[in-house]
C-alpha positions in Angstrom: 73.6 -25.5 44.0 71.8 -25.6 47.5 70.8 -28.8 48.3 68.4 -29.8 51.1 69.4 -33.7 52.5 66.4 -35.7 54.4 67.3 -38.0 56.7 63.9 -40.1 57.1 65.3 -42.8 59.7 62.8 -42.3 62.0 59.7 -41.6 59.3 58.5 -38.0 58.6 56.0 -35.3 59.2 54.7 -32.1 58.2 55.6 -30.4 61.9 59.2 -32.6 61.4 59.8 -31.1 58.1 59.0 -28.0 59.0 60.8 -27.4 62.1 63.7 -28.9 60.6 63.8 -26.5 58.0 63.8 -23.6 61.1 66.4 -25.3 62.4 68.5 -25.1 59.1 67.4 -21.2 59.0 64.7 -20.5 57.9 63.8 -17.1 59.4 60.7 -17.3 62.1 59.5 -14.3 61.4 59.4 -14.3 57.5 57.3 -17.6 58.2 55.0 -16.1 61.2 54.1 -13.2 58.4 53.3 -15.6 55.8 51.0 -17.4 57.4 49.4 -13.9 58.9 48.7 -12.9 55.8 46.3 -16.0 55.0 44.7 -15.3 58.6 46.8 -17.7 61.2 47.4 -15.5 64.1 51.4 -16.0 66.6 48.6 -17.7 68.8 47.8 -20.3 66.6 51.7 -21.2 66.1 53.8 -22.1 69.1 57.6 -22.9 67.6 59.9 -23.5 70.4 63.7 -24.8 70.7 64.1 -28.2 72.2 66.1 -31.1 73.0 65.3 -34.8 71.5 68.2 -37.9 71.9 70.4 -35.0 72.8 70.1 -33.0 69.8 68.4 -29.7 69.5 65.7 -29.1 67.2 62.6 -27.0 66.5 59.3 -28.1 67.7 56.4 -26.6 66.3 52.5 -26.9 67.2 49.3 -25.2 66.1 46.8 -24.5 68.0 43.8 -23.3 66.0 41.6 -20.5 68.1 38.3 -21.9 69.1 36.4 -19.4 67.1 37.9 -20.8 64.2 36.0 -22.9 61.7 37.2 -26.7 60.7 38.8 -26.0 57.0 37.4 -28.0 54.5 39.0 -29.1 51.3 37.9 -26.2 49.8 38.6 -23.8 51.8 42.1 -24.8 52.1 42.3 -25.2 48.2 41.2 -21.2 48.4 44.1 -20.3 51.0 47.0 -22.6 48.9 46.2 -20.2 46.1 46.3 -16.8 48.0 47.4 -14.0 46.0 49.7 -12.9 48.7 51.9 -16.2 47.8 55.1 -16.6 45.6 53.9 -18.8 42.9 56.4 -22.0 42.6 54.8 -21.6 46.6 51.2 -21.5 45.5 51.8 -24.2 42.8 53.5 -26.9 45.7 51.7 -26.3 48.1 48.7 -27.3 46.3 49.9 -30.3 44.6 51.0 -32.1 48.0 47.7 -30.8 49.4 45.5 -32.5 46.0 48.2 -35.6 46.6 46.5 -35.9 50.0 42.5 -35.3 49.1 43.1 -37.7 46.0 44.3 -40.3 48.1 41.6 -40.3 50.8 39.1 -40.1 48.5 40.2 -43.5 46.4 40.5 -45.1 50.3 37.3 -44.1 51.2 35.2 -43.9 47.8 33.9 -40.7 48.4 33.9 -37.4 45.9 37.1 -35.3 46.8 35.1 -32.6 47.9 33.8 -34.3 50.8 37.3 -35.8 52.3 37.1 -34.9 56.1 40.8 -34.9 57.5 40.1 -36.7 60.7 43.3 -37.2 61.6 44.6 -33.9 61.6 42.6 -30.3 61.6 42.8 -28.4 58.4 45.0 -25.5 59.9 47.7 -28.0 60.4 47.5 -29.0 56.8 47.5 -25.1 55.9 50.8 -24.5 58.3 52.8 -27.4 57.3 52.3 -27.9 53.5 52.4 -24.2 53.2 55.3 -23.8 55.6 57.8 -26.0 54.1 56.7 -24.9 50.7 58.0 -21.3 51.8 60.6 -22.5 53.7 62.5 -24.5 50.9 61.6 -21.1 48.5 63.3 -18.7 51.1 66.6 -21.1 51.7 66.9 -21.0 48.0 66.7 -24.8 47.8 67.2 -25.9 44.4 67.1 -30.0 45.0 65.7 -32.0 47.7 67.6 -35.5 48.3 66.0 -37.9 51.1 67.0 -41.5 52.2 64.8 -44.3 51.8 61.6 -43.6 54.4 60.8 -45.5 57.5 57.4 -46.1 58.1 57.2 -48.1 61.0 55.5 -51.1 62.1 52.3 -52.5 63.2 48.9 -50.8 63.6 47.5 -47.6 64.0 43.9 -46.4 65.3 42.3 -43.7 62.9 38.4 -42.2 62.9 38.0 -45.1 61.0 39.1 -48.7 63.1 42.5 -50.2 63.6 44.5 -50.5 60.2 47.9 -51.3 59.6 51.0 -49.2 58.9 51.3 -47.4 57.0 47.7 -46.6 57.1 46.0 -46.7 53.9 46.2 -43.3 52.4 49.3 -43.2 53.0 50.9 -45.9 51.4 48.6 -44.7 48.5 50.4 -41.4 48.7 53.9 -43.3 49.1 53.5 -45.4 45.7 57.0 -45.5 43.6 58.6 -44.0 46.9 61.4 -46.3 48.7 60.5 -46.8 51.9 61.6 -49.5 54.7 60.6 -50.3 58.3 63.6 -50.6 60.2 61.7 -52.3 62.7 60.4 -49.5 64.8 56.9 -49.6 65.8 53.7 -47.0 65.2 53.1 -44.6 62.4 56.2 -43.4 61.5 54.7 -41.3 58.7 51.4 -39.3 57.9 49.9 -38.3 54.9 51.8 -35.0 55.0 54.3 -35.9 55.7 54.4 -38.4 52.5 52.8 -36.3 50.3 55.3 -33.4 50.8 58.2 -35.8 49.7 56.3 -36.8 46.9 56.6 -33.6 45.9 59.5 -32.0 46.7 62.4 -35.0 46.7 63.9 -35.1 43.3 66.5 -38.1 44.2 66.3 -40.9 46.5 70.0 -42.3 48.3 
C-alpha cells in the first residue's frame, strides 16, 4: 500500500499541498496538461524549485491572465466535473470545493450560490483542489495519514474585518479535525487547505 504522510507543523495550504506532492513526483507535465484541458494556460502556472529553512521544495503560483473572468461558484462546480477528468478526480475535487462554499455560506448567511471567495481568486481554487486531487490519483496513493494541524495564532485581516485564527470558515471546515497551535503566529491554514484534508486524510497520528 502507498501511503502519503502530512506533516502539518507549520499549518497547510492548497499551493503547500500541491507542490509537495511535485516534490514527491508527481510528474509536471501530466499536471500542466490536466489543467490545459479545463482552459489554464503554462502562463497562468509558474512551478519553480526552491529553497526554504534549507530544504528544497516546490513552489507554485498562479497567475490568472487578465482577460480572464473571476470564477464563480458555479463555474468552478462546471470545471470540477469536466468530462476530460478521471472520476474518483471529479468526485474529490468537488467535495473539498462544496466543503469550502458550504462553510462560507453558514459564516456569512448567504445562499451558496452567491459565496464570493475574497480571499483567494477562483483559478487558485480550480489549480489546487484539482491539482492535488490528480496528483494523489497519479502517485497511486491509496491512504493519506497527516499529524495533528497547526493553525497558528492570533488574528487575520480578511474582506470582511479583523477575525481571529483560524478565521471563521475555516475552523468550520476543520470541525472533528485535530488541530493545535504550537504557538506560531498568523494563519497557518486556509480554507483549502482544510478542506482538502477533510477530505482526503483517512488517519490522524
Amino acid at each position: 500500500m502507498k501511503i502519503a504522510y502530512i506533516e502539518c507543523f507549520s499549518g497547510i495550504s492548497g499551493d503547500m499541498f500541491l507542490g509537495a506532492l511535485l516534490h514527491a513526483g508527481l510528474d509536471e507535465r501530466a499536471l500542466r496538461e490536466m489543467l490545459s484541458n479545463i482552459g489554464v494556460t503554462n502562463e497562468e502556472l509558474v512551478i519553480e524549485p526552491v529553497v526554504k529553512k534549507g530544504v528544497s521544495a516546490v513552489s507554485i503560483e498562479v497567475l490568472p491572465a487578465k482577460a480572464r473572468h473571476h470564477l464563480h461558484v458555479a463555474d468552478i462546480r462546471k470545471l470540477m466535473t469536466h468530462e476530460c477528468l478521471p472520476e474518483e478526480v471529479s468526485k474529490r475535487a468537488l467535495h473539498a470545493f462544496e466543503l469550502i462554499i458550504s462553510a462560507e455560506s453558514l459564516i456569512h448567511n448567504m445562499p451558496e450560490e452567491k459565496v464570493h471567495l475574497h480571499e483567494v481568486s477562483g483559478l487558485d481554487t480550480v489549480v489546487d483542489i484539482l491539482g492535488v486531487m490528480f496528483g494523489l490519483h497519479a502517485l497511486g496513493i491509496e491512504k493519506v495519514v497527516s499529524t495533528p494541524v497547526t493553525v497558528g495564532s492570533g488574528t487575520v485581516t480578511i474582506a470582511h474585518g479583523t477575525v481571529p485564527v483560524p478565521a471563521p470558515a475555516t475552523m468550520e471546515i476543520l470541525k472533528d479535525v485535530p488541530i493545535m497551535s504550537a504557538g506560531l503566529p498568523g494563519e497557518r491554514v486556509t480554507p483549502t487547505g482544510a478542506a482538502l484534508l477533510k477530505t482526503v486524510v483517512d488517519a490522524y497520528g
